[in-house]
N, C-alpha and C positions, 0 to 999 in steps of 0.2 A: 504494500500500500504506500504512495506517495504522499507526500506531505509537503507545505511549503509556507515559508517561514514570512510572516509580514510584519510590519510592525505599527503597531496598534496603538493611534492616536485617537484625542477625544476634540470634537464640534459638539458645542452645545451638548448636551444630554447623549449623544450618538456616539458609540465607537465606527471608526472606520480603520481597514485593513487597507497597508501599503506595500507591492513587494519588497521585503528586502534589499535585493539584487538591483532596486533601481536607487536604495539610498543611499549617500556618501559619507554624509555625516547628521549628527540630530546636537542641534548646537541652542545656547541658551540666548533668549532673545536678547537683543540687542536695538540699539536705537535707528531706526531705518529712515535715509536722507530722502524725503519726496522730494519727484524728481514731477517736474512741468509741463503739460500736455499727452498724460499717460492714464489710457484707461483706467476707473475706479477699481481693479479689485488689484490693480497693480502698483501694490502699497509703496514702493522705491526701491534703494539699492542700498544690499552693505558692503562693507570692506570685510573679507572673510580672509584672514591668512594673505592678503594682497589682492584677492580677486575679485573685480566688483563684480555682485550677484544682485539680478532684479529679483524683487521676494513679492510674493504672489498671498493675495488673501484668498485660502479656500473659504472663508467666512462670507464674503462677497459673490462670490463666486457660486456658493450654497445656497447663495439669499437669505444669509443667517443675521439678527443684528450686530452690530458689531460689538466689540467689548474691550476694557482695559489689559493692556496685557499686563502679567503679573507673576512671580518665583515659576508660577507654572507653563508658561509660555516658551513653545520651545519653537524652532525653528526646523521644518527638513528640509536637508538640502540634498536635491535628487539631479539624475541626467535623465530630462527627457528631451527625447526625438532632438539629441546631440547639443543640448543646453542643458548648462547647470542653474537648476533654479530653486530657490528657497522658497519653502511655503510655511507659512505663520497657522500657528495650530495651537489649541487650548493647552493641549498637555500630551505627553508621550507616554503613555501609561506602561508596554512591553514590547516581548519581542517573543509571537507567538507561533508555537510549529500548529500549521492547521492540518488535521486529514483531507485529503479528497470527499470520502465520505459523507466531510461536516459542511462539502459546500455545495449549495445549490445553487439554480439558473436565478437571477433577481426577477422577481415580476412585471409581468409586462407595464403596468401601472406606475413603479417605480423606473423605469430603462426610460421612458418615452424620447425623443429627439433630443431633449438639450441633458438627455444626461446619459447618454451612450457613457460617460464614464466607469460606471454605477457596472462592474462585470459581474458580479455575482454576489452570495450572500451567504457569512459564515455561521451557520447555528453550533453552537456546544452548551449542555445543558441551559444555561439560565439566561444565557448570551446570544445577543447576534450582532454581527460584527458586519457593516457593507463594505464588500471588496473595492477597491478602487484602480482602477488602469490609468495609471498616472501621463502615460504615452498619449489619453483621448480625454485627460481632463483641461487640455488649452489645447483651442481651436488654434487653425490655420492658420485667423486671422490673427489672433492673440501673438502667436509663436512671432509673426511676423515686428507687431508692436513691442514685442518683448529682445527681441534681436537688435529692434532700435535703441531700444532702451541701453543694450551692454554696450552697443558700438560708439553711441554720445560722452560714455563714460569711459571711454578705455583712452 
């Protein structure tokens, strides 16, 4: 039986499941420089180790309200579709091996068009956890705004 390791942050009341494999580092929030004529969920950029990274609000992004960040505020910083980019998250709670077993197809209900992100869905006992495809949670257009965003900074 396969198993695959995600790591399990908190929105609002919701755990969401992130691979692994696509994250570099889980780093504690820091103060992020807004940057001037860049879409709302794309909160600015830090200096991480030297490299400026645009960091992305899944909270915005959720349509969740926004909130103060706080001890608990962590940052992941992942590669997707060949960008590195930070996403600002309530708290980072683990780093969970899930079965196959424990995951099913997400419901039609919840997948619909703007959230193709949304791959499936982890039950274990008392839990469920929404998997998340980090690769189809910023659009085309986004990637494209967000490319601007590293290249004004570099």
């Amino acid at each position: 039986m396969s198993t695959m390791q995600q790591v399990i942050f908190k929105l609002d009341k919701e755990e969401y499941g992130l691979d692994i494999m696509k994250v570099i580092t889980i780093e504690k929030y820091q103060e992020v420089v807004k940057t001037p004529n860049t879409p709302e969920y794309i909160t600015g950029i830090i200096n991480l180790r030297g490299s400026v990274l645009p960091v992305y609000s899944l909270r915005k992004k959720f349509h969740l309200k926004e909130k103060e960040s706080d001890e608990n505020t962590k940052i992941i910083v992942t590669v997707t579709n060949g960008m590195k980019i930070g996403f600002i998250v309530d708290s980072v709670q683990e780093i969970l091996n899930i079965e196959d077993k424990n995951i099913e197809e997400a419901p039609k209900i919840v997948t619909g068009i703007n959230r193709k992100y949304i791959k499936s869905i982890a039950k274990m006992e008392q839990r469920m956890v929404i998997l998340i495809d980090i690769d189809l949670i910023i659009s085309e257009e986004e990637q494209l705004e967000l490319g601007k965003v590293s290249k004004e900074q570099e």
